[in-house]
N, C-alpha and C positions, 0 to 999 in steps of 0.2 A: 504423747498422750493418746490414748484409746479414743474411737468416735466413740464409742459412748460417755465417757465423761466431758468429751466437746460438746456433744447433744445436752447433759445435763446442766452440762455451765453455759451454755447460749440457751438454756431453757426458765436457770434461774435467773440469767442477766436481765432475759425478757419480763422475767416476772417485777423484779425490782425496778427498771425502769418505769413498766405501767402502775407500780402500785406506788413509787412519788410522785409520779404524773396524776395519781386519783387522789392520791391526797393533798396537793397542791390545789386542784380544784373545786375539789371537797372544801376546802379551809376557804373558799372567795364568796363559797353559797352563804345566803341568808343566812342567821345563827339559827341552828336547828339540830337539835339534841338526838335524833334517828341518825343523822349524818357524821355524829363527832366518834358512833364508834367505828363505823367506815373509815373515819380517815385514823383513829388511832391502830386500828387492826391492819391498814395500810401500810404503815410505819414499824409498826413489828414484824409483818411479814418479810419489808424489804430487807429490814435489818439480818433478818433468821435467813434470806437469801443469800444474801450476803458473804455471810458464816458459813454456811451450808456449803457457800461454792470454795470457800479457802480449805475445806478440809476436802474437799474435792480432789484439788490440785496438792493437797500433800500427803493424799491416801492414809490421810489420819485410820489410826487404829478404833477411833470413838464416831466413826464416819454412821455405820450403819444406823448409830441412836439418833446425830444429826438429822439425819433424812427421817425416819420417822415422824422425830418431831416437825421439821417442816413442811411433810407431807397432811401432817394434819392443820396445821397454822394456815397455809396456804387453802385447805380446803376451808375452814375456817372463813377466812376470808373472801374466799370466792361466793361463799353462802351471805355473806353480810353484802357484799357487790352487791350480787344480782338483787339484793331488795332493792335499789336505789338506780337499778339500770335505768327506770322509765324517767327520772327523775335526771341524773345527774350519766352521761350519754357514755364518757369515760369509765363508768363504774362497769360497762358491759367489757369493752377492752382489758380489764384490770379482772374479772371476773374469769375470762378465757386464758388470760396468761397465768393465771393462780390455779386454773384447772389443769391447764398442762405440767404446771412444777409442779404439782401436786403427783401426777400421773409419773413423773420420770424420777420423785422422788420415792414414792413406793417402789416402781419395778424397777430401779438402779441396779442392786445385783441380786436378782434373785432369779 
């Protein structure tokens, strides 16, 4: 495996961990309707992480539209975090891991 698809799959592994770690969290807060799209945008992200990383490691031919999409899901995400960083302390951690998958799923090959 190239270091760069180890760079992208230790980039989206990071990303998925912190965004069901924010969502976990997320789901203990008081019920509050600002917070429930944080954690569902949570959940889609890691899931689209996920994904993103299996076509990764099998240099799928449909790879480049993967990461597109991810890269916008992921920033996505990171945009709906940071509203809730001061709030909910995890949302900042889940916030920088979605900026950086965001970041290596744009420049992956280009």
């Amino acid at each position: 495996m190239l270091p760069r698809q180890e760079y992208i799959l230790a980039t989206l592994q990071a990303c998925v961990t912190a965004c069901q770690q924010t969502n976990r969290l997320v789901a203990q807060q008081p019920d509050d309707n600002q917070l429930s799209r944080a954690a569902r945008l949570s959940l889609d992200c890691a899931d689209l992480c996920q994904l993103t990383a299996a076509f990764v490691v099998r240099d799928s031919e449909h790879l480049i539209y993967v990461l597109r999409e991810c890269a916008e899901l992921c920033r996505t995400c990171a945009d709906e975090q940071a509203r809730h960083a001061a709030i909910v302390a995890t949302c900042r951690q889940g916030e920088q891991a979605c900026r950086r998958a965001e970041d290596a799923c744009r420049t992956a090959y280009h």
